[in-house]
Residue, then its C-alpha position, 0 to 999 in steps of 0.5 A: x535477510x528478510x528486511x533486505x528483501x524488503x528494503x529492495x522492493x523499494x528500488x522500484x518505487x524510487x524509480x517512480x516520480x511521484x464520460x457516461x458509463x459503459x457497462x455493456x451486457x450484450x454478448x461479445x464476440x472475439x474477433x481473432x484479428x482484432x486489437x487487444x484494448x489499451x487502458x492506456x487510451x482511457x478506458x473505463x474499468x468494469x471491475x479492479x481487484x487483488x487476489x490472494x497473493x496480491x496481484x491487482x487485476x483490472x477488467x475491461x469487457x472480455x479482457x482483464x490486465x494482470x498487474x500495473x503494467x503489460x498488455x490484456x489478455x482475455x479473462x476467461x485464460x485465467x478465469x476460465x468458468x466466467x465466460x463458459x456460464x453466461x458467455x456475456x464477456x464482461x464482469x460487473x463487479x468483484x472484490x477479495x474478501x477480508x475474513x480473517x475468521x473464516x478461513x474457508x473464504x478468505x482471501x477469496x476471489x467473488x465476481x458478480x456478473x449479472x445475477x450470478x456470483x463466483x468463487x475463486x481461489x487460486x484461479x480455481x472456482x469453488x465447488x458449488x458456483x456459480x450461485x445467486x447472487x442472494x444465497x451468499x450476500x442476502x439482500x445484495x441486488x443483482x447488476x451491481x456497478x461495483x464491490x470493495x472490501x472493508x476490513x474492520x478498523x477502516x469499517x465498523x466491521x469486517x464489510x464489503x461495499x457494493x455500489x449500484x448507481x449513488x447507494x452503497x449496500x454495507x454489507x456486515x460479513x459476520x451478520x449476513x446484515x445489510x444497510x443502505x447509503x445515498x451517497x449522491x456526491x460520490x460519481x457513479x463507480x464501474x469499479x471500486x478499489x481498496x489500496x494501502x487503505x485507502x479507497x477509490x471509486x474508478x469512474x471514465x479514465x479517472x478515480x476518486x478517493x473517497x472515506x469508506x464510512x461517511x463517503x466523503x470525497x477527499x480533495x483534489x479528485x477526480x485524477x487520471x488513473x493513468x498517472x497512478x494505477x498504471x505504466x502509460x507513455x507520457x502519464x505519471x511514472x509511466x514515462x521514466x527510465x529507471x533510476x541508477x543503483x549509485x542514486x539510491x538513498x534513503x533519509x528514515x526507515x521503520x516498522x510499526x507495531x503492525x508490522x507496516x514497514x515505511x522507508x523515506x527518500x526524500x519527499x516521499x516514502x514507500x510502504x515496503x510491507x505492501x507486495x501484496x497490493x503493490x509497491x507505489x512511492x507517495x509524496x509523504x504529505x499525503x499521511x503526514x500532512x505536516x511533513x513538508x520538508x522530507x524527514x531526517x529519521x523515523x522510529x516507531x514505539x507503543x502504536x504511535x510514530x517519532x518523525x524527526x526533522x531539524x531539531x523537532x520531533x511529531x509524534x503520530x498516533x498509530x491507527x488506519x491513518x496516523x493523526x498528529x498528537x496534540x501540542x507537537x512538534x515539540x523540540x528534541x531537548x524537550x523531548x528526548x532530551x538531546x540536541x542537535x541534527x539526527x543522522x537515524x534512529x531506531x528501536x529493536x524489537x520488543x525494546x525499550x531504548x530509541x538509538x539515536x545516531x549523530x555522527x560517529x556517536x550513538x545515543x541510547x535514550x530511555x523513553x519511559x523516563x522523565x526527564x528522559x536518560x540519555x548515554x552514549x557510546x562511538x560507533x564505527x560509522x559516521x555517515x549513517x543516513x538511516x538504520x533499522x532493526x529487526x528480529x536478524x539484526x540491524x542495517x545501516x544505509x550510507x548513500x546507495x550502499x547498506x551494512x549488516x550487524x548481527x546486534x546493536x553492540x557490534x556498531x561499536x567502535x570498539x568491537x571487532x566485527x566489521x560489516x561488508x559493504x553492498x551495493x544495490x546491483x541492477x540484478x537486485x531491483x532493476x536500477x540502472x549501473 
């Protein structure tokens, strides 16, 4: 059950609430008896990357960390060849390329330190590195303070950004090409870091979030990477006990035609189709501004987003980021030509039919036609509080508790089939009995 699997990364995320650089070049040497860094003291990160499978690495000096949470560890045990080149014991930049083209570097590894550049995937170094830095990003100067990939819809096109005190070299994967920005009102990055596209320049202990195009800094930042990008005591999320299994609950749930898929509890939402760069609950008005009381349901149909609350609907123009479309909200008789409160909706897969649930009844709205066409049927539940189908059927929330259906018919109250409750267990996503 794939959307299952899915659907329980979402138990860690409701567990969640939501100086001058140091860039040393000098050799370092271990100290066997010393103590290993702690991110949680406030450092400044040299360099913060993904690699192919999805775990988020943050570089510091001689020692990386392996994810959001846990102690350092010295790089070259996982990377072995950084430190037997140069035995300098940091990394100035590095990135995972987005070249879905070329499959020969996708989703590879590049570190830069110095003048040097290597290639990893899978923790192995690529046959023929380390190399100039030049013979593999032409013009790209040596020292850099930090890379970040840029896939193309958030770039112009398939990009890396390496940054080098306030220019930015955008350098065009496919072309080899590469053009230089001043951006003076962005702080000086050690280490640049693509999340959920969106983009962030790590400077001292904090980060900014910053438009990967024009540059431009989005509001409220700098804020403390201890709040966000790690598990710190008395920091953020890093001071919370799990939440209990009997408190899950989700309001909305959905997949979009890019296969993102959102869940909504509450004030915020999680990305579930995210375990690649991270699982990480968002207050939903970060990517729906106008959705300041939470949501009632959600569905997804030809690239854009119905987001329902009370008796009006906002319909989102699907892209990187979803933008409101003009002349909504409107209400939902104006709309889908039904009223009243909406418990959960939902669209199967290449379908063109929105279920509506209210109560014990499913509604079966046509989209494509105006005024839109509405019929109706009883369902064997009446306390759905958010429902999703997919390509193995459709599932139902109530409360901490989920229900499987083989297909949309077998909701009915007439049908035989009957559902086995399941429980969310501490076994499952590491919630608390």
């Amino acid at each position: 059950m794939e959307l299952l699997t899915r659907t329980l990364f979402l138990c860690f995320a409701l567990s969640l609430t939501h100086g001058a650089p140091a860039h040393p070049h000098e050799a370092v040497v271990e100290d066997a008896g010393a103590a290993l860094p702690d991110r949680c003291e406030g450092l400044e990160f040299d360099a913060i990357t993904p690699d192919e499978k999805g775990t988020t690495f943050f570089f510091k000096g001689s020692h990386l960390w392996n994810g959001f949470h846990g102690p350092a560890q010295l790089s070259n045990e996982l990377f072995k060849e950084l430190d037997d080149d140069h035995n300098i014991g940091h990394v100035d930049a590095a990135f995972r390329m987005h070249n879905p083209d070329n499959t020969d570097n996708h989703d590879h590894i590049y570190f830069f330190l110095d003048d040097k550049v290597f290639s990893y995937y899978n923790h192995t170094l690529e046959d023929g590195y380390p190399k100039q830095i030049q013979e593999d990003f032409p013009g790209i100067p040596s020292h850099l303070d930090a890379a970040v990939e840029c896939p193309r819809g958030e770039c112009m096109t398939d990009s890396v950004l390496f940054f080098q005190g306030n220019e930015v070299h955008v350098y065009d994967i496919a072309t080899k090409s590469m053009k230089t920005k001043s951006w003076p009102h962005l702080p000086v990055c050690t280490s640049a870091f693509r999340w959920l596209e969106h983009y962030y320049c790590f400077h001292g202990h904090n980060f900014t979030r910053f438009h990967p195009v024009s540059g431009e800094v989005s509001s409220g930042y700098p804020k403390d990477a201890r709040n966000y990008f790690m598990r710190c005591p008395n920091f953020g999320h890093g001071s919370g006990s799990g939440i209990k299994c009997s408190d899950i609950k989700l309001d909305a749930i959905t997949s979009d035609d890019t296969g993102k898929t959102y869940a909504f509890s509450g004030p915020i939402f999680m990305r579930l189709d995210s375990r690649r760069d991270g699982f990480h609950a968002f207050p939903i008005t970060r990517n729906w501004p106008e959705m300041t009381n939470g949501v009632d349901a959600v569905f997804s149909y030809t690239d854009k987003m119905y987001m329902i609350k009370d008796e009006q609907v906002y319909i989102y123009k699907g892209s990187a980021h979803y933008t409101l479309i003009d002349g909504y909200p409107k209400s939902l008789k104006e709309e889908l030509n039904i009223e009243g409160h909406v418990d959960a909706a939902f669209i199967c897969p290449n379908g063109h039919t929105v279920h509506i649930i209210q109560g014990d009844r499913m509604l079966y709205v046509d989209p494509t036609s105006t005024p839109r066409t509405v019929t109706s049927t009883n369902i064997k539940a009446s306390n759905i509080d958010a429902a999703y189908c997919g390509s193995d059927g459709v599932v139902t929330f109530t409360d901490s508790n989920f229900f499987k259906y083989p297909d949309v018919l077998m909701l009915n109250v007439g049908h035989p089939f009957t559902p086995n409750s399941m429980a969310i267990t501490p076994e499952m996503c590491g919630c608390q009995n």
